[in-house]
Every structure is written in C-alpha cells, then in structure tokens.
Wavefront OBJ file of the C-alpha trace (Angstrom):
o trace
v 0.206 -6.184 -15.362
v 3.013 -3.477 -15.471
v 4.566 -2.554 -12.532
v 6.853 0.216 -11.554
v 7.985 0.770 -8.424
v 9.876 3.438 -6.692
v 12.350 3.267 -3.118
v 15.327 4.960 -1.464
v 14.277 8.664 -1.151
v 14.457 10.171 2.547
v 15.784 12.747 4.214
v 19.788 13.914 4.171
v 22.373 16.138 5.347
v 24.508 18.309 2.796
v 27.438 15.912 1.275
v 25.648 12.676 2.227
v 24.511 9.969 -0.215
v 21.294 8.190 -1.296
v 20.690 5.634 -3.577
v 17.532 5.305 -5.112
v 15.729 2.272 -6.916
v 13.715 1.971 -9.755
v 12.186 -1.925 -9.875
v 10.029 -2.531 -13.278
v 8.130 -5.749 -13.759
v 9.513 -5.553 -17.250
v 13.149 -5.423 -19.481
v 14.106 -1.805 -19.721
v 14.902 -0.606 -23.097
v 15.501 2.929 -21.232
v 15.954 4.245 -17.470
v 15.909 7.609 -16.562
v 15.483 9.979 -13.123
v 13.627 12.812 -13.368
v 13.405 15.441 -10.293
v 11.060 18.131 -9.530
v 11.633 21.017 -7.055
v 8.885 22.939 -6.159
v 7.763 25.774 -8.465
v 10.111 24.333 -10.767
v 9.378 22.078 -14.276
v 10.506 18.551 -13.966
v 13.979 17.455 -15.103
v 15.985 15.353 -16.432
v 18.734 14.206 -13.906
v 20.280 11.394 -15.566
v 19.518 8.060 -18.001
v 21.128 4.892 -19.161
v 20.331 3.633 -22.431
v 20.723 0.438 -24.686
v 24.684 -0.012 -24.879
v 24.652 1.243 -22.309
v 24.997 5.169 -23.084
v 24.621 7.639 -20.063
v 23.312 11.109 -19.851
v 23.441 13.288 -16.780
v 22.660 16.693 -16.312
v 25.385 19.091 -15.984
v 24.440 19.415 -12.032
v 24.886 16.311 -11.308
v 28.106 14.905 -12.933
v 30.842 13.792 -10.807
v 28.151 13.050 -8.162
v 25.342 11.399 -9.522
v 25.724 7.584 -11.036
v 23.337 5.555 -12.840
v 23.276 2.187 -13.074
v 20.816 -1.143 -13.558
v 21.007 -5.102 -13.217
v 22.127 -7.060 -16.255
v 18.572 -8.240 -16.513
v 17.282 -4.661 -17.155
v 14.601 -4.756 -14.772
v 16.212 -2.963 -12.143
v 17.880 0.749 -12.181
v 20.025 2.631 -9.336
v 20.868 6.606 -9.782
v 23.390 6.275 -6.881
v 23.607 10.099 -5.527
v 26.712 11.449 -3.684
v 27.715 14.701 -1.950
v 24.218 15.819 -2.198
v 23.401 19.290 -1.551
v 20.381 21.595 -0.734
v 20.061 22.485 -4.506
v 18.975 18.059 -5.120
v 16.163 18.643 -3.015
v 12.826 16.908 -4.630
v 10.410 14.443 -5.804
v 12.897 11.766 -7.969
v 10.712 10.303 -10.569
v 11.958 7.215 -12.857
v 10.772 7.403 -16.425
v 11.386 3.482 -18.370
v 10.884 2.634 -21.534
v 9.702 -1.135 -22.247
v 10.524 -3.390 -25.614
v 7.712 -1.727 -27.204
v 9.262 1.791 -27.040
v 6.206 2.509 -24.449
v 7.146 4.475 -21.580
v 6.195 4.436 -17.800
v 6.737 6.905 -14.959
v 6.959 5.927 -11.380
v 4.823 7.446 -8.638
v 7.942 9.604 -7.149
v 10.333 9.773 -3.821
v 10.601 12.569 -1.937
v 14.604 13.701 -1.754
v 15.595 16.114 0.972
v 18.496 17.465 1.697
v 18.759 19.578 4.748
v 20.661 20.296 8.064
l 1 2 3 4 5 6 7 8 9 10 11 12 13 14 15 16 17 18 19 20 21 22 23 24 25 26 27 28 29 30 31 32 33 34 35 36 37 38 39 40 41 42 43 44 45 46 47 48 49 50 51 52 53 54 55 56 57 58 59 60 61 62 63 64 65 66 67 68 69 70 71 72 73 74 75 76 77 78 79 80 81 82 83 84 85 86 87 88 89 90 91 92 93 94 95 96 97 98 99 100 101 102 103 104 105 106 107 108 109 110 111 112 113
C-alpha cells in the first residue's frame, strides 16, 4: 500500500525557519514541494531529481533547500528567513520507479507576527 506522508508545517515569525518532511513508503525517483496561497494556483517551490539535480523557484533561492535520505524515501525542503509572502499549504509531489506520481495531503505554512 503506498504511503505518503506529510510533517513540519506550523506557524512562524518573519525570518524564522521550518523544515518540512516528506516520508514515502517507496524509493523516490522525484521529490518536489508545491505551495498554494489562497486565491492563488499551486506552485512549484522546489525539486530534487535523479543525480541529484535541483530546481527552486526564483522566490525561494538562497533560502529554501531541498534535500532527501540516501535511501530516497525521505525528502526535507529546509526553509529559512521565511517571510509573509511563504505563507501556505506545502504539498510534496513524488514520483515512484514506475514514473507514477503521488501528492501528499498538505501542511499548513504560516508566517506571521
């Protein structure tokens, strides 16, 4: 049975940090973090991919990390210096062997004074 299962989000004060975690019961081929602010489409935020090659949206870089354990199965967009504009529902996206892909069920991010 797949599983995919999200942690991490909360609440945050401008410039702080949260780390978020994306646990699959499968080896990803893919992990990425989506976000959604309301009104807004979702996003792309950032991904790691087979080599491993990282994308991150232009928002996000210099602040934002990705990362994942070296059995695949595990994936970490450490956020830093967060501010009001991050706020949202973080969404992992993986990819399995099988090129099949899987969304989590979304953390709530806020960042707020």
């Amino acid at each position: 049975q797949v599983q995919l299962v999200e942690s991490g989000g909360g609440l945050v004060q401008p410039g702080g940090s949260l780390r978020l975690s994306c646990a699959a019961s499968f080896t990803m081929n893919t992990a990425a973090w989506y976000r959604q602010a309301p009104g807004q489409y979702r996003e792309l935020v950032a991904r790691i991919t087979d080599g491993p090659w990282y994308d991150y949206a232009d928002s996000v870089k210099g602040r934002f990390t990705i990362s994942r354990t070296s059995a695949k199965t595990t994936a970490y967009p450490q956020m830093d210096n967060l501010q009001s504009e991050d706020t949202g529902v973080y969404y992992c996206n993986v990819e399995d062997s099988q090129w099949t892909t899987y969304w989590g069920q979304g953390t709530q991010v806020t960042v707020s004074s």
